[in-house]
CHARMM internal coordinates of N, CA and C (Angstrom, degrees):
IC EDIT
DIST 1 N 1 CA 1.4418
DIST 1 CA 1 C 1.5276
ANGL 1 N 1 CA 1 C 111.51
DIST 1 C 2 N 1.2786
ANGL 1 CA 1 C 2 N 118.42
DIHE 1 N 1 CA 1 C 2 N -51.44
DIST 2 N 2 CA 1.6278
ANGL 1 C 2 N 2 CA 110.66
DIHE 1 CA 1 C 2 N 2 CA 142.38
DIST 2 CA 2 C 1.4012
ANGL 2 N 2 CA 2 C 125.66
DIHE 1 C 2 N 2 CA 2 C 2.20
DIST 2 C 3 N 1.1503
ANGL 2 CA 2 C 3 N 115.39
DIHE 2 N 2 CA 2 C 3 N -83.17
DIST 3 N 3 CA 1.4328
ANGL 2 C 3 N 3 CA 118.31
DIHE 2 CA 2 C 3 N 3 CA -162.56
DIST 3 CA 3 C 1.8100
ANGL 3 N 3 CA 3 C 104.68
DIHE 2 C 3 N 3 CA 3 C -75.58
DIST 3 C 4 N 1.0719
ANGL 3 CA 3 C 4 N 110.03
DIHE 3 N 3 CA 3 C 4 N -11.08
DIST 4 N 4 CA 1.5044
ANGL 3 C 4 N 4 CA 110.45
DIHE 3 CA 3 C 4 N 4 CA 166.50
DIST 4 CA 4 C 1.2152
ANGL 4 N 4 CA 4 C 133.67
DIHE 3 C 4 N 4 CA 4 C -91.11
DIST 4 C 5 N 1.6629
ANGL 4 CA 4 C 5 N 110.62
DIHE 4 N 4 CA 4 C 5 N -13.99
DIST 5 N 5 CA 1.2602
ANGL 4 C 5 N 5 CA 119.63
DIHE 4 CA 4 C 5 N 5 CA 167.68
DIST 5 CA 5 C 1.3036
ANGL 5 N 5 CA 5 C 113.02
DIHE 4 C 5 N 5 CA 5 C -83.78
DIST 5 C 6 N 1.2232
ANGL 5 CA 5 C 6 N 127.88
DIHE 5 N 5 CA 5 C 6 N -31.53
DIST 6 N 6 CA 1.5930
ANGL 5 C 6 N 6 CA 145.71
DIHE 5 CA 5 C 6 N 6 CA -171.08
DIST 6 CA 6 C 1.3372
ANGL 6 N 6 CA 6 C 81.38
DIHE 5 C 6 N 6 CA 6 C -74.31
DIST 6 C 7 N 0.8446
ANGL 6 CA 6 C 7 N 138.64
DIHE 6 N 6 CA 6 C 7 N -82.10
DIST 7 N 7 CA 1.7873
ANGL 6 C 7 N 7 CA 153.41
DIHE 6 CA 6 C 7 N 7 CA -170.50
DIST 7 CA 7 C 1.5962
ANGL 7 N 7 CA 7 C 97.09
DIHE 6 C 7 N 7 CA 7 C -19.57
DIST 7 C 8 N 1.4752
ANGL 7 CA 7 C 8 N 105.52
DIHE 7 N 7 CA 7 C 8 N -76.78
DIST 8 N 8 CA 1.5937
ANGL 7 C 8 N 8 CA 107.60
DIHE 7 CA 7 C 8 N 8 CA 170.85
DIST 8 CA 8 C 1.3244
ANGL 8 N 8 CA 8 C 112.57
DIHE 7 C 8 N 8 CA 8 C -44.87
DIST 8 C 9 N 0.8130
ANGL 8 CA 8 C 9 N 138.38
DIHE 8 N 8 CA 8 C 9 N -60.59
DIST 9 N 9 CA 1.5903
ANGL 8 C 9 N 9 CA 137.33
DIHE 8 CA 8 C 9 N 9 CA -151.64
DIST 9 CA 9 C 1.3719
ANGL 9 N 9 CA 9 C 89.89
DIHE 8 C 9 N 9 CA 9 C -75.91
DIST 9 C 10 N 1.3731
ANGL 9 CA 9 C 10 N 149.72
DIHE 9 N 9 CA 9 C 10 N -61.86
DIST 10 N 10 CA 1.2416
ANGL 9 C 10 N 10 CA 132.30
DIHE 9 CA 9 C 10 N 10 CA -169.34
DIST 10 CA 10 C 1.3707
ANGL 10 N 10 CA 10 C 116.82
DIHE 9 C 10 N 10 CA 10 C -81.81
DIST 10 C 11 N 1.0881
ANGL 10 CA 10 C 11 N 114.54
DIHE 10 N 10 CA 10 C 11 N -22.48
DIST 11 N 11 CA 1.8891
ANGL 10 C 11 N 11 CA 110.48
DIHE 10 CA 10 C 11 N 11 CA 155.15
DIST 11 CA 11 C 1.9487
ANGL 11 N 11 CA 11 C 108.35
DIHE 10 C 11 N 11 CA 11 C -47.01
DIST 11 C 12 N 1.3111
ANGL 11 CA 11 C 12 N 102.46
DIHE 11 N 11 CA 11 C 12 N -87.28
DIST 12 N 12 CA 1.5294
ANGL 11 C 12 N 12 CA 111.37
DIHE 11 CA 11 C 12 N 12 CA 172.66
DIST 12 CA 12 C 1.4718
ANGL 12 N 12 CA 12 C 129.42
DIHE 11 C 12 N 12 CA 12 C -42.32
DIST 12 C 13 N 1.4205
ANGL 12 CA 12 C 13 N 124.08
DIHE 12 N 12 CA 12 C 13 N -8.66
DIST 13 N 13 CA 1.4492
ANGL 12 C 13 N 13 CA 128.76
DIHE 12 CA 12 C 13 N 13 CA 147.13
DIST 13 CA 13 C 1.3323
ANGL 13 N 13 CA 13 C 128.40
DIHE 12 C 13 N 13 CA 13 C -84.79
DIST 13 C 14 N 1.7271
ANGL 13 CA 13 C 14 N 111.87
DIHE 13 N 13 CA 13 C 14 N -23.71
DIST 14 N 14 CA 1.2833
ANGL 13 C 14 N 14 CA 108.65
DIHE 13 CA 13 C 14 N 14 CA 169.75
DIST 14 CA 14 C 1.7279
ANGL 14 N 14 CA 14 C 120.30
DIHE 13 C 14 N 14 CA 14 C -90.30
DIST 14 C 15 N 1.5977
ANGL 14 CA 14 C 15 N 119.44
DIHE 14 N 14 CA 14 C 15 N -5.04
DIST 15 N 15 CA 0.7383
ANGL 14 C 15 N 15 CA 110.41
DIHE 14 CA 14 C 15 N 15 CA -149.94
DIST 15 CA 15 C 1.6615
ANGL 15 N 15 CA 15 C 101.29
DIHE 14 C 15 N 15 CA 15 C -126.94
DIST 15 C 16 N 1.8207
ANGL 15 CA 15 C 16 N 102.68
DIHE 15 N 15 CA 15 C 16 N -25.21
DIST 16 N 16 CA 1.2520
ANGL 15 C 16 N 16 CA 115.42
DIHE 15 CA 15 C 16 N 16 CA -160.48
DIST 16 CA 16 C 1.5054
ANGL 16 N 16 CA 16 C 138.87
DIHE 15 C 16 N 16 CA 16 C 54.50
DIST 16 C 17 N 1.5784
ANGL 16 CA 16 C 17 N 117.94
DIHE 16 N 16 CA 16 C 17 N 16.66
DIST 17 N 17 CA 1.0468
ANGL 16 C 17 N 17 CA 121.09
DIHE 16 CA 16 C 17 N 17 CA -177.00
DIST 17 CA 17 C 1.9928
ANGL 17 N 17 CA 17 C 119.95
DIHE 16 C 17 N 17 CA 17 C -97.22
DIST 17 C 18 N 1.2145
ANGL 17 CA 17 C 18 N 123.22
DIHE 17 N 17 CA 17 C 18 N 172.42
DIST 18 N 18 CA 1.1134
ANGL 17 C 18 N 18 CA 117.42
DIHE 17 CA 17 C 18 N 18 CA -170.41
DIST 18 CA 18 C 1.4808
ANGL 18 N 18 CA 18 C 129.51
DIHE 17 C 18 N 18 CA 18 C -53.79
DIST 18 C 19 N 1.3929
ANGL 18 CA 18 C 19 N 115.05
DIHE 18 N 18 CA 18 C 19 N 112.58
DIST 19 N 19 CA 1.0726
ANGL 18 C 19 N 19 CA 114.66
DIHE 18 CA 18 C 19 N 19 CA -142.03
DIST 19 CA 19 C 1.9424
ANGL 19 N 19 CA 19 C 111.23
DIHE 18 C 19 N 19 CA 19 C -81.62
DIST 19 C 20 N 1.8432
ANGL 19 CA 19 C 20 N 106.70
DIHE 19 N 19 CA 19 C 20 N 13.47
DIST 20 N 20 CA 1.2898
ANGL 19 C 20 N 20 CA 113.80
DIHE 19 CA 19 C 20 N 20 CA -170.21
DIST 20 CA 20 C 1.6633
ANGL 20 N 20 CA 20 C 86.02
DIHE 19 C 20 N 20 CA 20 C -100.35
DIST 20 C 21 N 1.3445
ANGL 20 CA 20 C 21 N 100.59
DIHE 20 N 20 CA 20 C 21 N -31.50
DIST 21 N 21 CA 2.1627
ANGL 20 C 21 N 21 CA 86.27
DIHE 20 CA 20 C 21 N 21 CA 174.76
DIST 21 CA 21 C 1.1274
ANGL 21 N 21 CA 21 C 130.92
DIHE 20 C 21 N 21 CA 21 C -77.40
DIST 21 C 22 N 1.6882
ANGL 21 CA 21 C 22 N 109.41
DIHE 21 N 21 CA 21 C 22 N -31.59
DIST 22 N 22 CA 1.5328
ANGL 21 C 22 N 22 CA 109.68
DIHE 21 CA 21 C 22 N 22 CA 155.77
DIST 22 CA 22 C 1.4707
ANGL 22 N 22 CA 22 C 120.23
DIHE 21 C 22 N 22 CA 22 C -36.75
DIST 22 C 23 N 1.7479
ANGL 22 CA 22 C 23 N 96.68
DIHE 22 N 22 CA 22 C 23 N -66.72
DIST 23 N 23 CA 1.6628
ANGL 22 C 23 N 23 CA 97.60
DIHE 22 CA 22 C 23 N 23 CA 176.86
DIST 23 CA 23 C 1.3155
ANGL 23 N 23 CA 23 C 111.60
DIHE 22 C 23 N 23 CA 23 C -17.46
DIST 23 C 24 N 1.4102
ANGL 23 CA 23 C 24 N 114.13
DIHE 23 N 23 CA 23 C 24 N -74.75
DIST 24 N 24 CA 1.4885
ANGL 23 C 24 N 24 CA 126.75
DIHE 23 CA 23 C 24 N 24 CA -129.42
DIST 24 CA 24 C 1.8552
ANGL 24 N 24 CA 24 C 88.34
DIHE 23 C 24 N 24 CA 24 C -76.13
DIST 24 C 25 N 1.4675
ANGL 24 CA 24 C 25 N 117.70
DIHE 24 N 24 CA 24 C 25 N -45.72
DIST 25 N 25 CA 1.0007
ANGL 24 C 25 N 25 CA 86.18
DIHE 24 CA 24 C 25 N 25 CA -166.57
DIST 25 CA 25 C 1.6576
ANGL 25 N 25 CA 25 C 115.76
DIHE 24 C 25 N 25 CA 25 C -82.24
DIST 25 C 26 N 1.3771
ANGL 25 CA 25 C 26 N 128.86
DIHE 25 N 25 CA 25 C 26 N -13.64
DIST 26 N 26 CA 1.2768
ANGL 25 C 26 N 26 CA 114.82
DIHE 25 CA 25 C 26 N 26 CA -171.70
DIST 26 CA 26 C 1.8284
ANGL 26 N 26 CA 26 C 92.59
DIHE 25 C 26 N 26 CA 26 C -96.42
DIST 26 C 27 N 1.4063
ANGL 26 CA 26 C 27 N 125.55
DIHE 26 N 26 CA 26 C 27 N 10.53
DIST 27 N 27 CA 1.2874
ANGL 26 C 27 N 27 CA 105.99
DIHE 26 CA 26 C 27 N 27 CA 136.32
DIST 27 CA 27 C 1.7287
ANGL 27 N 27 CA 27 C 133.37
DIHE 26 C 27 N 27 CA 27 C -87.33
DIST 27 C 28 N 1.0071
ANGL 27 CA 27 C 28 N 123.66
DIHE 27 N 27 CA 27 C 28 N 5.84
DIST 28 N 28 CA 1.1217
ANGL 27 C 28 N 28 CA 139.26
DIHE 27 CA 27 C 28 N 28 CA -175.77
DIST 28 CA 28 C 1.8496
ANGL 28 N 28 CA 28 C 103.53
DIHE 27 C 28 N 28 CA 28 C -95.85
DIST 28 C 29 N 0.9988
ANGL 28 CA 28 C 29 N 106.29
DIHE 28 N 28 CA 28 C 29 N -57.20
DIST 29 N 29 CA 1.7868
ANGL 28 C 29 N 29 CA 114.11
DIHE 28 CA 28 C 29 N 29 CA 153.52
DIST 29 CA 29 C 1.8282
ANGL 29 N 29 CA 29 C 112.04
DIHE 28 C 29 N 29 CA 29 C -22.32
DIST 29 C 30 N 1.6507
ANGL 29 CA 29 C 30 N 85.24
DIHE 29 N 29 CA 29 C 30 N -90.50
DIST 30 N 30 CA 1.4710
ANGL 29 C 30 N 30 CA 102.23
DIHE 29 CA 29 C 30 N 30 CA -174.41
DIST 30 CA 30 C 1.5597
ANGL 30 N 30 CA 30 C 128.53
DIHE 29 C 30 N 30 CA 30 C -39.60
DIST 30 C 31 N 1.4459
ANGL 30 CA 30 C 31 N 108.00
DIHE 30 N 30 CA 30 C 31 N -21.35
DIST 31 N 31 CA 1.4495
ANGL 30 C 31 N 31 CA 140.26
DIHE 30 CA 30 C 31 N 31 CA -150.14
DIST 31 CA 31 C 1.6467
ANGL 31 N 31 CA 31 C 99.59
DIHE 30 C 31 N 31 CA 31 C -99.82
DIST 31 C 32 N 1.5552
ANGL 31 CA 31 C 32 N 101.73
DIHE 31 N 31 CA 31 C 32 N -25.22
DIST 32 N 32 CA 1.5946
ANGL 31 C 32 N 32 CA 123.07
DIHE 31 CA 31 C 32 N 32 CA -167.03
DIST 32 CA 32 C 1.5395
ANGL 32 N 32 CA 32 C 106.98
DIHE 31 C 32 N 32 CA 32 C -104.18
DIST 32 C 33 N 1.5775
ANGL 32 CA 32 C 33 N 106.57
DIHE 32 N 32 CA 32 C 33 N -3.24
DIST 33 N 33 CA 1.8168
ANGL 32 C 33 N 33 CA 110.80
DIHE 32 CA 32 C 33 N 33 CA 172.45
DIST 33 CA 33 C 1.6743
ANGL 33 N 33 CA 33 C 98.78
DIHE 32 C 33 N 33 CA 33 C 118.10
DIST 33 C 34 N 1.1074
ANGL 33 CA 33 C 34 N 113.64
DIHE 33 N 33 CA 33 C 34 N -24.98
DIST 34 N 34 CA 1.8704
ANGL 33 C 34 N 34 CA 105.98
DIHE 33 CA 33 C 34 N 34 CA -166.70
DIST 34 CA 34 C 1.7563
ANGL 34 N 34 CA 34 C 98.56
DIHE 33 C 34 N 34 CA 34 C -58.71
DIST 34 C 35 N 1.1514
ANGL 34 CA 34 C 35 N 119.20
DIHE 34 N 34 CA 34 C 35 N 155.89
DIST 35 N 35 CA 1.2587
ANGL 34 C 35 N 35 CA 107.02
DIHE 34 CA 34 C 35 N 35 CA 178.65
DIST 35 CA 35 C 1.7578
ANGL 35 N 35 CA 35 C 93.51
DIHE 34 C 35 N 35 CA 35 C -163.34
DIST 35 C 36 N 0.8528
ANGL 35 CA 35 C 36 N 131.19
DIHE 35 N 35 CA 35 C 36 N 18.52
DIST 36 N 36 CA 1.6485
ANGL 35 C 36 N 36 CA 127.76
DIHE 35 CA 35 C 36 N 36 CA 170.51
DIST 36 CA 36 C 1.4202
ANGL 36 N 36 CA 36 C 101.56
DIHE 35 C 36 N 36 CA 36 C -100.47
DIST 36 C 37 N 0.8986
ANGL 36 CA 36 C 37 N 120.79
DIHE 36 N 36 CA 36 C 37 N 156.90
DIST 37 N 37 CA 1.5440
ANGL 36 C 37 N 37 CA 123.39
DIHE 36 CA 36 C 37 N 37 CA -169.51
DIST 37 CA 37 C 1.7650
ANGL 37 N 37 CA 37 C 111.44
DIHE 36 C 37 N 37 CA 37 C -98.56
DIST 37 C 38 N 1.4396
ANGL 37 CA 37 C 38 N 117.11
DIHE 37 N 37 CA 37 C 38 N -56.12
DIST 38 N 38 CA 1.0394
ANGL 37 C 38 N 38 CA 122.95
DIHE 37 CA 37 C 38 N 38 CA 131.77
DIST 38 CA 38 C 1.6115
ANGL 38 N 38 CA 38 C 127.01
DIHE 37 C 38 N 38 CA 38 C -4.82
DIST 38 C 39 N 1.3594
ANGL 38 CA 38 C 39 N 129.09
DIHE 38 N 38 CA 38 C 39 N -69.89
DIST 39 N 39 CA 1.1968
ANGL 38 C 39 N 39 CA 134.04
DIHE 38 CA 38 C 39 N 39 CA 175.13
DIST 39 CA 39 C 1.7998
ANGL 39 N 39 CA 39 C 109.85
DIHE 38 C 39 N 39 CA 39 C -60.78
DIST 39 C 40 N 1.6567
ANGL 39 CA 39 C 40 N 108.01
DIHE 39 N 39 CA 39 C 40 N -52.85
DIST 40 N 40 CA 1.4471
ANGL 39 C 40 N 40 CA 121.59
DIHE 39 CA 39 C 40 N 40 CA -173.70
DIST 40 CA 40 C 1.9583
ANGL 40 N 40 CA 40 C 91.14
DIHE 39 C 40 N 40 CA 40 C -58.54
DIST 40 C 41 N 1.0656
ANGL 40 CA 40 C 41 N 118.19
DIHE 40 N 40 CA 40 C 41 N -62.01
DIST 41 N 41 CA 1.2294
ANGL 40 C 41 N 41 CA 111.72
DIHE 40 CA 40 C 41 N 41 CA -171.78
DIST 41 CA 41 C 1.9514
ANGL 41 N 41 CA 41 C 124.30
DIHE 40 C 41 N 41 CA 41 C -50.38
DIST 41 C 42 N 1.2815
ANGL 41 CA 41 C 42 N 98.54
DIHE 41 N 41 CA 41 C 42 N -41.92
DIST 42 N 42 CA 1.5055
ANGL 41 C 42 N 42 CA 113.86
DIHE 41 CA 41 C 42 N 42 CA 160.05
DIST 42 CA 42 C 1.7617
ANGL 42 N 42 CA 42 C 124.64
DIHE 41 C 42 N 42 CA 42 C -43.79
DIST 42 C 43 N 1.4094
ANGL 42 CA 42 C 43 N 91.90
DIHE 42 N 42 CA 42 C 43 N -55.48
DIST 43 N 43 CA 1.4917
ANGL 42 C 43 N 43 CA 108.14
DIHE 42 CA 42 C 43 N 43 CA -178.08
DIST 43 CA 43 C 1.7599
ANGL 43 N 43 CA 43 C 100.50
DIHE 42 C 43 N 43 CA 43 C -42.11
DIST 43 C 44 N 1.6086
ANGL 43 CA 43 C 44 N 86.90
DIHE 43 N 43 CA 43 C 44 N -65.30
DIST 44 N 44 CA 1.6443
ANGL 43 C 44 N 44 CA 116.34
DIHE 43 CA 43 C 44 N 44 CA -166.14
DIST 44 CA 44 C 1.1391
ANGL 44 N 44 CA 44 C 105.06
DIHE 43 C 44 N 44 CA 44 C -35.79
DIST 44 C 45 N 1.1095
ANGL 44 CA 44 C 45 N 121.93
DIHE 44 N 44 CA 44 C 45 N -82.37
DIST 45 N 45 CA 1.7420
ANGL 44 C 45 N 45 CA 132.07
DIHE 44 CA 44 C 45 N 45 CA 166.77
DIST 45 CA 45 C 1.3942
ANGL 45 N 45 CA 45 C 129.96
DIHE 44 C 45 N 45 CA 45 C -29.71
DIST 45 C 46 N 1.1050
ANGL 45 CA 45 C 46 N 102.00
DIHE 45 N 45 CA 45 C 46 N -19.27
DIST 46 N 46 CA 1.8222
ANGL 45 C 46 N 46 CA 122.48
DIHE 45 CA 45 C 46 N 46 CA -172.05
DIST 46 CA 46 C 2.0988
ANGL 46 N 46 CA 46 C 99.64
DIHE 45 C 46 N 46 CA 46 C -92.68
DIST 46 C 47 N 1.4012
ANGL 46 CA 46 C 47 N 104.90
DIHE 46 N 46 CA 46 C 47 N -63.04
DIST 47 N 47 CA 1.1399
ANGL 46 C 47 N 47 CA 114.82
DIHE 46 CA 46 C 47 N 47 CA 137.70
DIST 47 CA 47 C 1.9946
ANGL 47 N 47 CA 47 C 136.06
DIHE 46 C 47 N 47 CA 47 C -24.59
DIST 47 C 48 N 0.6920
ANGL 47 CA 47 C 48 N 85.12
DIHE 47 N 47 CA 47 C 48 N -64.08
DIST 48 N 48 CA 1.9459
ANGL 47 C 48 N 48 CA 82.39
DIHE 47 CA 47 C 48 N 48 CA 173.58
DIST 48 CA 48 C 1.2483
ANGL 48 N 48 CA 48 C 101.97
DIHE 47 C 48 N 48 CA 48 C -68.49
DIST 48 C 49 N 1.5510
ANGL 48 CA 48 C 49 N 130.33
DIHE 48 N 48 CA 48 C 49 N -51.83
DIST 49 N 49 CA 1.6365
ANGL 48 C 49 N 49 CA 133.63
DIHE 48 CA 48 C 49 N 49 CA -150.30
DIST 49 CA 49 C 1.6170
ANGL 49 N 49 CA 49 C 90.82
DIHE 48 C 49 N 49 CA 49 C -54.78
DIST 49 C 50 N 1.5551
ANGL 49 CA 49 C 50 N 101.71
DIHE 49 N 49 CA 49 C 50 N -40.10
DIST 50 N 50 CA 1.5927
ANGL 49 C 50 N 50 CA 103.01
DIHE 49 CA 49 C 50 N 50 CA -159.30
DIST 50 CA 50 C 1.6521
ANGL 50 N 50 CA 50 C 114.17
DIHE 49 C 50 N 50 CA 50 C -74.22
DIST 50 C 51 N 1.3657
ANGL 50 CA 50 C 51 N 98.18
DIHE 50 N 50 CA 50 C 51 N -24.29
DIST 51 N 51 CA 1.6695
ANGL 50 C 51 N 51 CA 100.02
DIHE 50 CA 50 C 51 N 51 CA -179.06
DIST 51 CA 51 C 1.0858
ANGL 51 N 51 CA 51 C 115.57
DIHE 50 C 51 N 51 CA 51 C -93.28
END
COOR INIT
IC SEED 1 N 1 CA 1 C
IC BUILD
């Protein structure tokens, strides 16, 4: 759970967006096996650019 909270928090500081959609999606990640935070945070960001 660690690496998913870190995940959020540095998604939502770099990005400033709502920090209940971050949740969901880099819990949906984590939930799916990812578990480095680093990686979850990558995803995340890769993710927003696109939406």
């Amino acid at each position: 759970m660690d690496a998913q909270s870190i995940a959020i928090d540095t998604v939502v500081a770099l990005t400033d967006c709502d920090r209940d959609m971050v949740a969901a999606f880099i819990r949906r990640l984590y939930l799916a096996g990812v578990r480095d935070p680093k990686r979850l945070t990558f995803k995340g960001l890769q993710a927003l650019a696109r939406a």
